[in-house]
N, C-alpha and C positions, 0 to 999 in steps of 0.2 A: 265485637270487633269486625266479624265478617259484614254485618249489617252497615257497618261504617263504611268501610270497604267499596262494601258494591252501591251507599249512598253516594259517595266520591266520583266513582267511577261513573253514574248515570249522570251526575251536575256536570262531569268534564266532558262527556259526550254530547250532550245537550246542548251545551254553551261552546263547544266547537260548531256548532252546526248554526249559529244563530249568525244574522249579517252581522256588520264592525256598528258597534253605537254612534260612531260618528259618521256614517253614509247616511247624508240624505234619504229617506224611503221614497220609493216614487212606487205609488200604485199604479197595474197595471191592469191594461183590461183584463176579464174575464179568459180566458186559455181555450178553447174547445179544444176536445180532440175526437178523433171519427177513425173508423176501421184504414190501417194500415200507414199509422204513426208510430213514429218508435215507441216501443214498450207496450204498445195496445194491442196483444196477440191472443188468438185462440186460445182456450174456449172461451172466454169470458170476455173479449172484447172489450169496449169501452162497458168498465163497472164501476159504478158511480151510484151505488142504495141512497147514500144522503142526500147525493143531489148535490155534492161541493162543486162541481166544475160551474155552475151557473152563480154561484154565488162567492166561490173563493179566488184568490189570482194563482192560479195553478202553476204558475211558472215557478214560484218559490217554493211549491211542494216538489213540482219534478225537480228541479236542483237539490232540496234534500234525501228524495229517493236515492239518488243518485249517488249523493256524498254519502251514505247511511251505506246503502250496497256495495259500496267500493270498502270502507270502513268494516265489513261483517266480513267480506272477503278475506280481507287481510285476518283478521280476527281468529276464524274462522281453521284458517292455515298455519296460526299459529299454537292452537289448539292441538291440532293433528301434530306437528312438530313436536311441542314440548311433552305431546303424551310419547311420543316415539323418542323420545330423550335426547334428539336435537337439541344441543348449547353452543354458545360461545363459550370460543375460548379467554381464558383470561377472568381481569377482576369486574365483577361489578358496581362491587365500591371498595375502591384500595382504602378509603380511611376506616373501613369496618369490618374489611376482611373478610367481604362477601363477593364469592364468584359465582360467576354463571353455573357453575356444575353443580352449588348448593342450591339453587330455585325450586324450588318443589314445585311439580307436574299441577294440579290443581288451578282451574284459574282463579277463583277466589284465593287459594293459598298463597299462588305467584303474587296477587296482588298486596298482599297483607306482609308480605316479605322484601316488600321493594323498599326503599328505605323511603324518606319523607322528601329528602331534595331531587333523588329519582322522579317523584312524580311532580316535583314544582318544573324539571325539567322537560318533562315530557306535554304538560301545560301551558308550556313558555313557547315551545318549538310548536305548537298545533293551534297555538294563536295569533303566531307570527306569519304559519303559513296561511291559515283562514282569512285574517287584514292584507295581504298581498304583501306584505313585507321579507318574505323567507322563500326562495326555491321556487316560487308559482308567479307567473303573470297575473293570473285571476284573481279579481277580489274576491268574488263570491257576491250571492244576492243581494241588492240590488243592484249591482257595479259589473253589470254583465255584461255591456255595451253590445258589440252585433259577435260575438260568440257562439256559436252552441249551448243548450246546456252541458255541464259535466267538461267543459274545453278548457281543462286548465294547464294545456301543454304548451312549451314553446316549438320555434321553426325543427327543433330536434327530434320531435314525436314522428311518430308513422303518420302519413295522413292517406287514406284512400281515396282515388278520383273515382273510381269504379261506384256508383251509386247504390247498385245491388248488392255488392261486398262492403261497402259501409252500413248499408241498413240494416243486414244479417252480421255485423258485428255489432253494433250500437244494441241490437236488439239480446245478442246473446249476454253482454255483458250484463245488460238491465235484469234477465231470469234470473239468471247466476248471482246478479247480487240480490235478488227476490231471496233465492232459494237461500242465500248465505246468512240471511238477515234473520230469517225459519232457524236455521242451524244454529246460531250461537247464542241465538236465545233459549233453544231448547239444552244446548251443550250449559249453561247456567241456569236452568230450571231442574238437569237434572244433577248438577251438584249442590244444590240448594238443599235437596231432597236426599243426600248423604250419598249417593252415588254417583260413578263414575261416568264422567262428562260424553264420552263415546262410547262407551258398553256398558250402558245402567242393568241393564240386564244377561250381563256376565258374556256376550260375544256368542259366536255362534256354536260353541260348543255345549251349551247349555245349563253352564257354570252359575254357582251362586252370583249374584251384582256385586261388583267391588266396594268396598264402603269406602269414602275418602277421610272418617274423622277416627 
């Protein structure tokens, strides 16, 4: 079941991230990028082993980075929340009699607990927003027009004219979702592994590892 689970959840992630089948694709040049573009920071500078940026259209990777690290972020927070036993209140499915308060901490648990139209729902709303149809101006790649990457706010959003405090935000949020993207896969590698998602190895007190099964 759990293998199911987590097969489910990598197809819904994946396929949130894919352009809409009906956009035209338009390939685009080649992308270069050089010391002191967003996301290209010390140590490692422009890293590129494979050698993708001369041969791949980089634009549609940084826009996945992008939507991936924003995606972990959240994730990520949600993780820390429901291990800290943060819930809603109320039903989460009044036909079954399931509330937020019975969710079990676990992220493969939560998931395997959520009922079946929970996730047609949560599939339905994160495809509506990825086609441009729900809550976002942006369609997403290739439908980028003269955008930013990652620009999917309207006239409501913060925008910075200051150039120096826009590049050291753009750039913190791209770490942060680097580092989040680390984090929640390792937070489900080590429940995979029967222990607890944030102290596999029992916290700093130097406790047995919590087992989760």
């Amino acid at each position: 079941m759990m293998k199911a689970v987590a097969a489910l959840a990598l197809f819904e992630s994946v396929s949130a991230f894919q352009a809409p089948l009906a956009a035209k694709s338009v390939r685009a040049a080649p992308q270069m990028f050089s010391e002191g573009d967003i996301g290209v920071l010390p140590p490692l500078g422009v890293y590129d082993p494979l050698g993708l940026i001369e041969t791949k259209n980089m634009a549609r990777f940084e826009v996945m980075e992008i939507k991936h690290g924003r995606s972990a972020m959240l994730g990520f927070l949600h993780v820390i929340l429901i291990e800290a036993g943060a819930r809603f209140p109320g039903y989460l499915s009044p036909s079954q009699g399931l509330k937020f308060t019975d969710m079990p901490a676990g992220c493969f648990a939560s998931l395997e607990a959520l009922p079946t139209a929970g996730w047609l729902q949560i599939m339905l709303v994160t495809c509506m927003m990825e086609t441009g149809y729900f809550i976002f101006e942006y369609e997403g790649y290739p439908n980028v027009g003269e955008k930013a990457p990652g620009d999917i706010g309207g006239d409501g959003w913060t925008r910075y004219d200051d150039k120096a405090t826009k590049t050291f935000k753009l750039n913190v949020e791209r770490q942060n979702g680097r580092a989040a993207m680390l984090g929640i896969t390792g937070c489900l590698i080590h429940e995979l592994l029967g222990v607890d998602a944030l102290y596999p190895t029992g916290g700093l007190g130097g406790a047995a590892p919590p087992t989760i099964f």
